[in-house]
VEXLUMLO-117791 format. One record per residue: x, y, z of N, C-alpha, C in turn; residue in one letter. Coordinates in steps of 0.001 Angstrom, whole numbers, padded with zeros to 6 digits, always signed. Example, Ala and Ser with C-alpha at 12.3 -4.5 7.8 and 13.67 -1.06 7.14 Angstrom:
2
+013190-005690+007800+012300-004500+007800+013200-003300+007800A +012850-002250+007080+013670-001060+007140+012900+000030+007870S 
***
This chain:
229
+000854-001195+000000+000000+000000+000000+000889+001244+000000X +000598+002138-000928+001395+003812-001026+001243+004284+000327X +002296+004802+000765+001704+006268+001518+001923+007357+001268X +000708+008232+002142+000829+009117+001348+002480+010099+002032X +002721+010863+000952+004038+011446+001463+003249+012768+002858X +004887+012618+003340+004475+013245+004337+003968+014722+004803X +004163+015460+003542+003726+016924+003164+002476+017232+003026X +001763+015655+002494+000569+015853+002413-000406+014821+003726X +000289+014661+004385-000536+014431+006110-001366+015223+006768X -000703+016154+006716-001593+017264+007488-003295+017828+006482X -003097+017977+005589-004312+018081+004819-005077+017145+004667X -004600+015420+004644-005564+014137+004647-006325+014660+005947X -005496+014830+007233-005794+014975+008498-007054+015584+008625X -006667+017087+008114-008032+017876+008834-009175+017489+007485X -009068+016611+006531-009946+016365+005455-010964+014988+006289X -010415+014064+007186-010580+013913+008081-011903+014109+008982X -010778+015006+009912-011461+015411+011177-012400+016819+010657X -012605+017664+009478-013641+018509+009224-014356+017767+008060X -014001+017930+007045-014617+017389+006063-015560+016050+005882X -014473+015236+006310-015057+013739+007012-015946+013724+007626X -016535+014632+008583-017022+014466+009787-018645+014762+009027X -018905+014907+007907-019929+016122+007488-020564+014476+007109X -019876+013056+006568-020587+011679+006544-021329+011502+007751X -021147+012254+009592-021706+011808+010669-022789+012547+010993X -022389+014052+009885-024073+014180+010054-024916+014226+009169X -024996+013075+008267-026389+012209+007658-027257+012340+008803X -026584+011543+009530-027565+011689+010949-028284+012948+011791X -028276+013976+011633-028706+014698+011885-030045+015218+011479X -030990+015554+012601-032372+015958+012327-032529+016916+011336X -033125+017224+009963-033350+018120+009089-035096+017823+009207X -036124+017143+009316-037537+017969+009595-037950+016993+010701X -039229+017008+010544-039892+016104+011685-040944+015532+010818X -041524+014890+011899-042749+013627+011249-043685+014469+010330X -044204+014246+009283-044957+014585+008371-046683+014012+008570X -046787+013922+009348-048254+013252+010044-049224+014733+010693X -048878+015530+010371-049567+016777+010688-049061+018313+009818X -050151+019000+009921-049318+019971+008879-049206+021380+010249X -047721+020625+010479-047282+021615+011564-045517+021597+010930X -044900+022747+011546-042940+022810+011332-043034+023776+011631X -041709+024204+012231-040591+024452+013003-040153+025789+012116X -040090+027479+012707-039342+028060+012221-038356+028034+013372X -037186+028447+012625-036200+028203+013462-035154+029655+013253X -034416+030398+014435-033977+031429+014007-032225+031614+014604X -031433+031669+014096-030410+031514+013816-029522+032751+014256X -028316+033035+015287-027209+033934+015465-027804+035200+016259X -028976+035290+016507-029300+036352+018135-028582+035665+019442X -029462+036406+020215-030294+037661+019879-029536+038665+019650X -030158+039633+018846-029973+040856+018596-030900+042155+019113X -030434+043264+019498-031024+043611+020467-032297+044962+020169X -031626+044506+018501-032730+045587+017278-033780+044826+017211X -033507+043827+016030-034130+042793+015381-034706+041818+016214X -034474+041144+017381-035009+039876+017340-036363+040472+018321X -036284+041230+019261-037635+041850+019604-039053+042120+018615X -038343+042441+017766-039849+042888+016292-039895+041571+016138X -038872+040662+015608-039352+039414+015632-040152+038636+016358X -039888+038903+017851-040844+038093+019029-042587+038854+018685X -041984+040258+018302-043499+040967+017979-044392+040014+016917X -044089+039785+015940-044650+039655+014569-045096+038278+014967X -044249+037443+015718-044526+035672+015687-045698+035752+017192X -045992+036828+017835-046736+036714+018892-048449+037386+018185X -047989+038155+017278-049417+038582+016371-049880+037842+015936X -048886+036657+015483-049380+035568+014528-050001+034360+014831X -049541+034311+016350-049964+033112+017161-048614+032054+016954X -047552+032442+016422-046718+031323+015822-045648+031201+017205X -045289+029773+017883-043588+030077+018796-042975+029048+017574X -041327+029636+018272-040643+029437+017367-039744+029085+018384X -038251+028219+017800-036888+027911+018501-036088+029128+017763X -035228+029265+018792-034171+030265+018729-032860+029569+018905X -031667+029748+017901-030319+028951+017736-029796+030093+018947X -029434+030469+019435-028703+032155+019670-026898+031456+020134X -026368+032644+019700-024764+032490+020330-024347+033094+021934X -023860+032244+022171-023411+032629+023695-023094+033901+024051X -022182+034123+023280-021456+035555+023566-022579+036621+023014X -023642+036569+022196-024811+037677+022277-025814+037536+023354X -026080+036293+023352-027147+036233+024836-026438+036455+026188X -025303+036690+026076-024383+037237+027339-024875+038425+027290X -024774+039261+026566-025232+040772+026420-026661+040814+026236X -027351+040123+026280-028650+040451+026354-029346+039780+027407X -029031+039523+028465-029976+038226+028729-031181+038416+029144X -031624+039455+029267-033496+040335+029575-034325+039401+027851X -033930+039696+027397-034014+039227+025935-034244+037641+025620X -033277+036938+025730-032933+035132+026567-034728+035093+027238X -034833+035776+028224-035619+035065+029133-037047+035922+028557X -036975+036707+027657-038256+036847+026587-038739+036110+025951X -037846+035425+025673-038125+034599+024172-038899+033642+025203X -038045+032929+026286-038854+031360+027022-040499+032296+027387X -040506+033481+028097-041634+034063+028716-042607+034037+027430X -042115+033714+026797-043331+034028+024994-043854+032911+024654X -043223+031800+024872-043391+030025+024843-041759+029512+023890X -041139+030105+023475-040406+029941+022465-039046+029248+023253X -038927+028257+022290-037526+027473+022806-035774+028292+022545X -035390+028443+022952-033561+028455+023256-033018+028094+022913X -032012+027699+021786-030820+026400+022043-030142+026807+021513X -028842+026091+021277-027387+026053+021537-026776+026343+019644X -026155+027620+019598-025501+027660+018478-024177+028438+018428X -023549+027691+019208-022124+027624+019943-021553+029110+020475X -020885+029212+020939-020413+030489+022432-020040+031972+021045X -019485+031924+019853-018831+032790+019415-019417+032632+017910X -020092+031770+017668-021061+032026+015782-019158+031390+014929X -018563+030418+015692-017138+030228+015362-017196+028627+014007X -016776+028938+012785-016473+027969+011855-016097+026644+012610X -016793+025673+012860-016249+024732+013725-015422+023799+012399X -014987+024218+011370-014267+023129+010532-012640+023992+010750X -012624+025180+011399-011431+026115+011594-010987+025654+013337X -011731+024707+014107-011461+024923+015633-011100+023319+016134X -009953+023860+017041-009819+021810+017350-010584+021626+018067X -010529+020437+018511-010959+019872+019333-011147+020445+020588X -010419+020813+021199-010805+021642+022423-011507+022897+022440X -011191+023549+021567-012051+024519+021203-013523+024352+020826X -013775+023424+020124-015082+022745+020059-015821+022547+020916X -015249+021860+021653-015947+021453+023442-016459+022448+023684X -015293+023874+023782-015730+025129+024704-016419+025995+023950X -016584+025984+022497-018102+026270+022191-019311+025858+022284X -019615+024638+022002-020343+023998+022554-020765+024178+023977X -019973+023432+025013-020219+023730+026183-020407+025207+027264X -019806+026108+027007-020102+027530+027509-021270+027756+026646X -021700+027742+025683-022910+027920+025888-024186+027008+026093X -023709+026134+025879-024680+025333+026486-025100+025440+028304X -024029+025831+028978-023990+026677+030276-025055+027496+030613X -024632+028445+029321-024707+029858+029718-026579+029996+029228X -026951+029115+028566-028482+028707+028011-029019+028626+029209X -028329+027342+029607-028987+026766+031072-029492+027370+031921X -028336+028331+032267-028635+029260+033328-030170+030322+032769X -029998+030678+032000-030543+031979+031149-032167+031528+030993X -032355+030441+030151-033683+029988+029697-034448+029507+030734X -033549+028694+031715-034054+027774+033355-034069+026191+032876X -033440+025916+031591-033330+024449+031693-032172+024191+030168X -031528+023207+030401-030577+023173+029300-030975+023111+027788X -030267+023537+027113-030922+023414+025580-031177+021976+024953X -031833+022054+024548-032348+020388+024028-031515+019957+022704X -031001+020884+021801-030722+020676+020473-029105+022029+020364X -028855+021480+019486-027975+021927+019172-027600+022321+017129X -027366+023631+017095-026785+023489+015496-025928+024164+014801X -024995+023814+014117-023232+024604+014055-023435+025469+013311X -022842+026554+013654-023008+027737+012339-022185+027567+010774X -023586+027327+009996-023526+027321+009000-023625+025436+008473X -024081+024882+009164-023865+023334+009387-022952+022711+008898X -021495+023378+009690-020228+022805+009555-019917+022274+011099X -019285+021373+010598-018965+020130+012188-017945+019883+011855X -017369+019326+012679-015850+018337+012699-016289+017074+013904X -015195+015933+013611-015464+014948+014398-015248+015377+015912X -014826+016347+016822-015060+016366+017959-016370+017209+018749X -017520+017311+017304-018432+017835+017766-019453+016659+018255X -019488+015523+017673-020385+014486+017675-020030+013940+019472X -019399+013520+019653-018651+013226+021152-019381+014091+022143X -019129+015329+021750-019801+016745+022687-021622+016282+023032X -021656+016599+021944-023174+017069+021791-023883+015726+022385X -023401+014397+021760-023513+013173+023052-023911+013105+024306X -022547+013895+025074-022379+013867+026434-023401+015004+026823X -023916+016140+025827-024592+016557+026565-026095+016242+026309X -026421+015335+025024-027401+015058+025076-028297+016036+024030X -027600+016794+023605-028213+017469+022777-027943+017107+021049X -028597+016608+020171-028867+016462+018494-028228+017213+017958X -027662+016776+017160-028025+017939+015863-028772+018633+015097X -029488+019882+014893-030473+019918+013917-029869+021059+012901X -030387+020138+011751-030192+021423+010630-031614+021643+010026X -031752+021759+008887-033012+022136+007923-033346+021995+006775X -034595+021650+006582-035205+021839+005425-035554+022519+004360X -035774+023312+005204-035748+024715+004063-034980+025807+004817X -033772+026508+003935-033065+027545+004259-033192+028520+002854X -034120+029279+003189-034437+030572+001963-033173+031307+001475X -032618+031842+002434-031180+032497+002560-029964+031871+002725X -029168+031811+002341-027581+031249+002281-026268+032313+002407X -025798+032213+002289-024770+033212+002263-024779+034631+001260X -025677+034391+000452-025935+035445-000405-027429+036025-000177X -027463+037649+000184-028831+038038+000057-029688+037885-001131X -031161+037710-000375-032052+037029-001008-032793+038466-000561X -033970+038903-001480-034946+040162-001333-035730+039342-000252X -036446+040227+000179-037698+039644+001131-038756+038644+000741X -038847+039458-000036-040168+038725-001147-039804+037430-001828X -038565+037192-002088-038180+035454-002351-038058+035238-001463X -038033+035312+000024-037462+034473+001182-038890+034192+001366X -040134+034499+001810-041662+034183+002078-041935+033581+000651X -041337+033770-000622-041893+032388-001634-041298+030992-001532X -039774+031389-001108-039139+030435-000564-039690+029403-000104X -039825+030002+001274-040746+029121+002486-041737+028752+001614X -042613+029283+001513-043976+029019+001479-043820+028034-000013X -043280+027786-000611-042994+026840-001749-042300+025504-001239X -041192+025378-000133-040567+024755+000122-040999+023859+001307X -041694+025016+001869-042417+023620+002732-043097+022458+002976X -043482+021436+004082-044333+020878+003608-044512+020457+005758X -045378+019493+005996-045547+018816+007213-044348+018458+007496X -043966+018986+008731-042098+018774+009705-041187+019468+008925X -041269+020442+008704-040245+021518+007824-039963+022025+008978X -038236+021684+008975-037684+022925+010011-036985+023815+008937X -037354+025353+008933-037020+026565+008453-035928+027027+009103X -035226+027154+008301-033695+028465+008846-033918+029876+008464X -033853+030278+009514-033762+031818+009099-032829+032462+010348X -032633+033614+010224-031809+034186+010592-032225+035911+011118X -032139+036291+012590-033026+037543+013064-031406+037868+013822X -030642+037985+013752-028966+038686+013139-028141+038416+012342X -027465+039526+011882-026449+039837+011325-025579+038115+010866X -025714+037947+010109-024590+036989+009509-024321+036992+008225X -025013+036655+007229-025694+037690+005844-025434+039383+005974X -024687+039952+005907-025054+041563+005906-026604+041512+005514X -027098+042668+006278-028662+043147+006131-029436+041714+006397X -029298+040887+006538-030087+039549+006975-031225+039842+008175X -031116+040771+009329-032357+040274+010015-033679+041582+009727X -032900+042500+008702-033748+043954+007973-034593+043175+007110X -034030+042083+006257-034875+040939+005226-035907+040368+005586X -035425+039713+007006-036295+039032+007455-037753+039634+007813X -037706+041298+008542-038510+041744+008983-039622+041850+008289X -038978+042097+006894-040321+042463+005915-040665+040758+005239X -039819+039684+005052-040543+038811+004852-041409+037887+005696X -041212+038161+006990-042178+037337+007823-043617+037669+007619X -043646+038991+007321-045824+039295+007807-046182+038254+006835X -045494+038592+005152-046383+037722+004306-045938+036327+004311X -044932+035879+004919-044500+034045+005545-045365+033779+006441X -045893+034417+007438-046335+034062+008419-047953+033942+008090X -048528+034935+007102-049598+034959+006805-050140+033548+005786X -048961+033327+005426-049171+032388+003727-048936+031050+004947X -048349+031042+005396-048372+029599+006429-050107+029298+007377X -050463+029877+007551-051904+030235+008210-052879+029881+007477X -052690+030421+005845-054053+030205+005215-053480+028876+004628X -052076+028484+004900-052236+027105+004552-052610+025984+005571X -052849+026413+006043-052978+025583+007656-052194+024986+008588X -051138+025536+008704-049809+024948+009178-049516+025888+010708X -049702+024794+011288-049119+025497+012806-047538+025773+013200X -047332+026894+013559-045949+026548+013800-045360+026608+015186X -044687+025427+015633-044504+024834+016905-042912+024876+017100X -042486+024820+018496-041213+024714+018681-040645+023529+017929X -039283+023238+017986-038712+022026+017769-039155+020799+018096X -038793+021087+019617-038828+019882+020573-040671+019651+020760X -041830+020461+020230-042797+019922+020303-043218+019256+019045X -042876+019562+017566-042496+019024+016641-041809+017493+016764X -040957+017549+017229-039907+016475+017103-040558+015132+018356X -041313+015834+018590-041665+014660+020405-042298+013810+019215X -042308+012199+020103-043022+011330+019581-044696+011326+019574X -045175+010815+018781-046740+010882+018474-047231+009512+019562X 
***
């Protein structure tokens, strides 16, 4: 058997431990049971201390709760905010301490994104986060180990309107509303990660939220989504 030369070790390596790691999450939750016409918006890199308030506004007009990804180090600075979202019905969870490329962080570093905020949730919401999801749904193999021990999934999504490139408002609510179906978990995003991303959002929710309604679709946290029937 060849080997490979030794210049090129270090790149098999982290091809590996980042790249590799993206086969372990097949496994990872992207919708829920399709036995009801209910799913999951889901909101990504708050709180923010503009944006995600109008947001709690618009999804409380609508009758809609929603899960919130938020990063540690923003719900540090907000935490009046943190304990809005639970006071509204809306779930919390874990989208690591710093919004940090986990295919750029070792192993230890991993842990301590993961885990500080998973902490810092705990404390904040009044019970640990149930789920967990990497920014931008990049992993490496010492995230799977983590999220284990603490018991928290992976979740990514079904429908993500927005990607790294802005999308107008008005395609992000055709988006959705085209892309969905029964157990759609939605990505969206109510900060800054996208430049102008949670200004987008504002104006596409009334008519997302409206077009989900007259379709008859409830929208429920994760973890009430995801519970068994």
């Amino acid at each position: 058997m060849r080997r490979l030369p030794l210049w090129l070790l270090p790149g098999a390596l982290w091809i590996g431990y980042a790249a590799g790691a993206h086969l372990l999450s097949l496994g990872s939750v992207r919708r829920g049971p399709r036995a009801a016409r209910r799913l999951a918006l889901t909101f990504d890199d708050g709180p923010d201390p503009v944006h995600t308030p109008k947001v709690l506004d618009l999804l409380h007009d609508a009758g809609a709760r929603a899960t919130f990804f938020v990063v540690g180090a923003r719900a540090a600075r907000a935490p009046d905010l943190v304990r809005e979202m639970v006071a509204r019905g809306h779930e919390v969870e874990n989208h690591t301490w710093s919004h940090a490329n986990l295919w750029l962080c070792g192993p230890r570093r991993t842990e301590q994104e993961i885990a500080r905020a998973h902490e810092l949730i705990a404390d904040l919401a009044g019970r640990p986060p149930r789920f967990f999801r990497p920014p931008w749904g990049m992993v490496n193999l010492a995230v799977f180990p983590t999220l284990q021990r603490l018991g928290t999934p992976c979740v990514l999504w079904s429908v993500q309107p927005e990607g790294l490139r802005p999308v107008e408002p008005q395609v992000i609510a055709s988006r959705v509303l085209r892309g969905i179906g029964p157990g759609a978990i939605v990505d969206l995003h109510d900060a800054p990660g996208v430049r102008g991303a949670p200004g987008r959002l504002l104006e596409a929710l009334p008519p997302m939220l409206e077009g989900l309604s007259v379709g008859g679709y409830a929208c429920v946290p994760l973890a009430e989504l995801l519970a068994p029937a």
